[in-house]
C-alpha positions as CSV (number, residue, x, y, z in Angstrom):
1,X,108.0,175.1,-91.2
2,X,106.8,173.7,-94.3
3,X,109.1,173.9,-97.6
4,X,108.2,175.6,-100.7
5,X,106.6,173.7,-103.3
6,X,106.6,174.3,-107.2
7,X,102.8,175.6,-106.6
8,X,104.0,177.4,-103.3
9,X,103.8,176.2,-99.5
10,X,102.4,172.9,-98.5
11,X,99.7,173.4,-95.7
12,X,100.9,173.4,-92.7
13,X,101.9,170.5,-90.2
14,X,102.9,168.9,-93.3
15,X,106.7,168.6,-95.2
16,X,108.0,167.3,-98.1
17,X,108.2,163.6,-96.7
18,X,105.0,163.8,-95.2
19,X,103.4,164.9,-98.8
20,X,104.9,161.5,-100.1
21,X,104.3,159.5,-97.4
22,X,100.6,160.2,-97.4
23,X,100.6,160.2,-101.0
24,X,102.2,156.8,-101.5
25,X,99.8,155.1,-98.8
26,X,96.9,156.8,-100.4
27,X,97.8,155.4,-103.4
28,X,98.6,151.9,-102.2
29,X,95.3,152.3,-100.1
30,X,93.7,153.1,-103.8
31,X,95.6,150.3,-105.4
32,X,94.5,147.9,-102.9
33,X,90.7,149.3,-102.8
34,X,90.9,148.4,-106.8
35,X,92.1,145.1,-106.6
36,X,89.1,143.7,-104.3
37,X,86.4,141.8,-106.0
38,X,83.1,144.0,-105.9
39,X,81.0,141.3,-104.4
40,X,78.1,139.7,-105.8
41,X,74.6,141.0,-105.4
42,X,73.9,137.5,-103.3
43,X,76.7,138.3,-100.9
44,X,75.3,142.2,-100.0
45,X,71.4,141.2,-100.5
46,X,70.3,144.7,-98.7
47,X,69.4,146.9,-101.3
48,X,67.2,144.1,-102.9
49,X,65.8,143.7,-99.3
50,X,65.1,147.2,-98.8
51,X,63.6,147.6,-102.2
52,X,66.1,150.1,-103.2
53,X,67.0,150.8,-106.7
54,X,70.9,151.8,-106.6
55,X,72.0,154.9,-108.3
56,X,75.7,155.0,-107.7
57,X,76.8,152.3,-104.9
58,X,77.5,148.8,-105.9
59,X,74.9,146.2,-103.7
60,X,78.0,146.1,-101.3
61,X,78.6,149.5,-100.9
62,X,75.0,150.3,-100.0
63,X,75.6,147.2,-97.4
64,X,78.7,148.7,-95.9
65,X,76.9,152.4,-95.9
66,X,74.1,150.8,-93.9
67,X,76.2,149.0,-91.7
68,X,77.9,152.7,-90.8
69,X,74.4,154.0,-90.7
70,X,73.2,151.7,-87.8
71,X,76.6,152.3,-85.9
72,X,76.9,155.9,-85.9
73,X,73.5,156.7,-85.7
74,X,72.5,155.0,-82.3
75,X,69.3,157.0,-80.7
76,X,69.0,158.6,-84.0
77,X,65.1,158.7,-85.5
78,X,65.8,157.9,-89.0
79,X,66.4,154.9,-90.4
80,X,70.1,153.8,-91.9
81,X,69.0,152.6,-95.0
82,X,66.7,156.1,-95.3
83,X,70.0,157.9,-94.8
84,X,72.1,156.0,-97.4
85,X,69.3,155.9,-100.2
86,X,69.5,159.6,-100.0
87,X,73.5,159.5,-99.8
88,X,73.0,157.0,-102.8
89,X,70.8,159.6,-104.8
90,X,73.5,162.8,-104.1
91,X,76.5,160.4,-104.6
92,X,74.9,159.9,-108.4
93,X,74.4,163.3,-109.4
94,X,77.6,165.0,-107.7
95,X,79.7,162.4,-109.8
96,X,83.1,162.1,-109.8
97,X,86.0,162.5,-108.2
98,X,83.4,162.6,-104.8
99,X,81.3,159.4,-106.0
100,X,84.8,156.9,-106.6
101,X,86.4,158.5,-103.5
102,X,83.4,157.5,-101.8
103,X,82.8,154.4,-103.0
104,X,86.8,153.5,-102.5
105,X,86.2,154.4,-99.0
106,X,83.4,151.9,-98.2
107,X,85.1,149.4,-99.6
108,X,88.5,150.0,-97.7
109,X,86.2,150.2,-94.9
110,X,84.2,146.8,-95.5
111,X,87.9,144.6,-96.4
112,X,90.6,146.1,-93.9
113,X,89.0,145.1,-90.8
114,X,92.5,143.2,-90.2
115,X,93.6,146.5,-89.1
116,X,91.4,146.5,-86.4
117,X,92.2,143.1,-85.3
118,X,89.0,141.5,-85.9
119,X,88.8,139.1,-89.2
120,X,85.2,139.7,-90.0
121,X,84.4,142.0,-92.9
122,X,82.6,145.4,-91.7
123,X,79.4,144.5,-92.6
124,X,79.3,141.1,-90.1
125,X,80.2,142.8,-87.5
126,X,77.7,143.9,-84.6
127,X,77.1,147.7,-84.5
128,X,78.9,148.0,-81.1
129,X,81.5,146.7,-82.7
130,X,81.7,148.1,-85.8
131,X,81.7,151.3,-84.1
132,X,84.9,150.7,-82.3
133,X,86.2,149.6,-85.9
134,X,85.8,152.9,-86.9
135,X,86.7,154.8,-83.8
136,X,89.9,152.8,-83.9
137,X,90.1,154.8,-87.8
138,X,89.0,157.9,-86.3
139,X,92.1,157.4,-83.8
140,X,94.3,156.0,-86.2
141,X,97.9,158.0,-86.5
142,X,97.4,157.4,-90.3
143,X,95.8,160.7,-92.3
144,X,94.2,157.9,-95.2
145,X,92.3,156.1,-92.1
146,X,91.0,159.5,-90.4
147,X,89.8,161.0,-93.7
148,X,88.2,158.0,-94.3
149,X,86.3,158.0,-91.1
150,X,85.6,161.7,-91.2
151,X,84.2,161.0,-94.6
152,X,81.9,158.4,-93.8
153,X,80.9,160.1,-90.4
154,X,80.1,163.4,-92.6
155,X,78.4,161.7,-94.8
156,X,76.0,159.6,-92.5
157,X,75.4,162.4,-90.2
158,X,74.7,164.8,-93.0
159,X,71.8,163.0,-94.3
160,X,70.6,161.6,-90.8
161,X,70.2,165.1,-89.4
162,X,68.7,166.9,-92.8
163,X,65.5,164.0,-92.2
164,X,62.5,166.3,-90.5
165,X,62.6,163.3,-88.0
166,X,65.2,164.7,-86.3
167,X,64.2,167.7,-85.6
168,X,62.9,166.9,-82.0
169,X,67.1,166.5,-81.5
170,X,68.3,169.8,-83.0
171,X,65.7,172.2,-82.0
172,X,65.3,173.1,-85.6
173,X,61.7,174.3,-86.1
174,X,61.6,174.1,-90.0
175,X,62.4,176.2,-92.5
176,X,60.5,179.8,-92.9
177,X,58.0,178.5,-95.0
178,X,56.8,176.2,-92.5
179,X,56.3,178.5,-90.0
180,X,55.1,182.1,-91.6
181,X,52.4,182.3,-94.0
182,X,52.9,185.4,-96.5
183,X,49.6,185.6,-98.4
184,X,50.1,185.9,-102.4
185,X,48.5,188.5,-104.3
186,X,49.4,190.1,-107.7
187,X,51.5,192.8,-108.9
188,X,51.1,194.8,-111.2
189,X,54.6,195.6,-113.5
190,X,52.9,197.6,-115.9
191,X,53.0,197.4,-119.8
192,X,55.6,194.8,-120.6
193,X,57.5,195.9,-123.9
């Protein structure tokens, strides 16, 4: 059972010592995102490629987003960088906390490949095997590694499936608009005072 906190019970499956545990090794997780070097635009050349004009991702963050993009969206009709231009666009008008969570993500992603055993950053990687990379988060007994996962997965899939290209794969026929015609014609309120 969990113990009380000062703000009441912790959720469950979770105690005192786990609360710190996953709190320290977010934070060193943070900490560790902070200290890499964002990388120079010459080093993550895909948004210049793409023609994309970033919003809120860094050239390398965009490159690692991509990189996602192409392995978890295999026999997907939309394009990765489609996907992460709109993900790029959202990310810049939700702000923060979402944006820097996000953006610490990709870059945990991209650098701690180590993990994985494979000393390649994320983005030189082939898809097949960057998507055993992040199954091996998704399957990871750390909470940091499968929130970052689900986070990236949530993201990619959110913006892959809201495309109208994909609507051949989800049987969604449109919205109402699309599909029934209701003819205008005016209304008559009365005198306006």
């Amino acid at each position: 059972m969990s113990e009380p906190s000062q703000g009441g019970v912790l959720p469950p499956g979770i105690d005192r010592r786990g609360f710190l545990h996953t709190a320290a090794g977010g934070t060193a997780a943070i900490a560790l995102a902070s200290m890499i070097p964002a990388g120079c635009a010459a080093d993550y050349p895909q948004a210049e490629e793409d023609g994309v004009e970033l919003e809120a991702l860094s050239p390398k963050e965009y490159a690692v987003a991509v990189a996602a993009a192409e392995a978890l969206l295999v026999d997907v009709p939309v394009e990765p960088s489609t996907v992460v231009r709109r993900m790029d666009h959202d990310l810049a008008r939700v702000g923060d906390p979402v944006r820097a969570d996000m953006k610490t993500v990709l870059t945990l992603v991209e650098h701690l490949t180590f993990l994985g055993g494979r000393v390649r950053r994320f983005t030189a990687l082939s898809p097949e095997a960057r998507l055993r990379y992040l199954h091996g988060w998704r399957d990871s007994r750390f909470n940091l590694r499968r929130g970052a996962f689900q986070a990236v997965r949530a993201f990619v899939y959110y913006f892959a499936y809201a495309e109208d290209a994909t609507r051949s794969l989800t049987g969604f026929p449109g919205p109402w608009n699309e599909r029934i015609q209701i003819p205008a014609y005016p209304v008559d309120f009365g005198e306006v005072v």
